[in-house]
N, C-alpha and C positions, 0 to 999 in steps of 0.2 A: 544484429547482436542477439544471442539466445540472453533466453532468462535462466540463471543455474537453479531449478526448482527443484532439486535434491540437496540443496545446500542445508535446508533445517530439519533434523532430525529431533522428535521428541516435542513435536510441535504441541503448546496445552493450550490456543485458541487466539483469534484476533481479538483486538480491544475492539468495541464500538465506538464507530465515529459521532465527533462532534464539530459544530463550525463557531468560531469567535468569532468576534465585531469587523474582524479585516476578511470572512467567509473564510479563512484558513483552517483547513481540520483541525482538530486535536484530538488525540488520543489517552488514554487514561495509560498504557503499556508503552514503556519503550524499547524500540529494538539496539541488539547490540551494531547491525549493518543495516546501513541505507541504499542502495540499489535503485535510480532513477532508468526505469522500464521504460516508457514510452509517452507521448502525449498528446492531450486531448483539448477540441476546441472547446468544451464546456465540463465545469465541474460535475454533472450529474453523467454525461460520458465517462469521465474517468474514473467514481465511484462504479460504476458499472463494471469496465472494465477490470478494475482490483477484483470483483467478486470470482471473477475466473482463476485467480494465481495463488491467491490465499485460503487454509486452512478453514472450514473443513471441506470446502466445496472442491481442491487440491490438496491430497494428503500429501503430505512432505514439501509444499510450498510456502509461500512468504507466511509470518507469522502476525502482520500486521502489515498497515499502508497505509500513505498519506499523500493526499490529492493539492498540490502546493502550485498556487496560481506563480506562471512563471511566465510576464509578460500578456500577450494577449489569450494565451494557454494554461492548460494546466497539466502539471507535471506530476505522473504518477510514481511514488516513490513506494519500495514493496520493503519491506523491514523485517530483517531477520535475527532471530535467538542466538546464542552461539551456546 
């Protein structure tokens, strides 16, 4: 399954992450679409990975992302503007 990285146009920057008590990101921005990309065996893989798909490092890509432990994984979510 592609990622649609032309989907957000007029991108003005991801939030920075943060982790709460359950290690679950939070973000300070929310996106209007959530998009579960792909997943990873450790949290620190899948912030890594986000840095490739999102804004500014990918101009017109996700506009934020959130690394959501899912099982013994964690599932990189890419969030976009509308």
């Amino acid at each position: 399954m592609a990622v649609g990285l032309g989907l957000a146009m007029g991108v003005t920057g991801a939030a920075s992450a943060s982790v709460d008590s359950g290690s679950q990101a939070v973000f300070a921005a929310a996106a209007d679409f959530w998009y579960l990309h792909s997943t990873y065996n450790s949290r620190a893989e899948c912030e890594d990975a986000a840095q490739l798909y999102i804004w500014p490092n990918n101009p017109g890509g996700a506009d934020d992302y959130e690394c959501r432990s899912e099982g013994r994984r964690w599932g990189l979510w890419l969030g976009f503007l509308s």
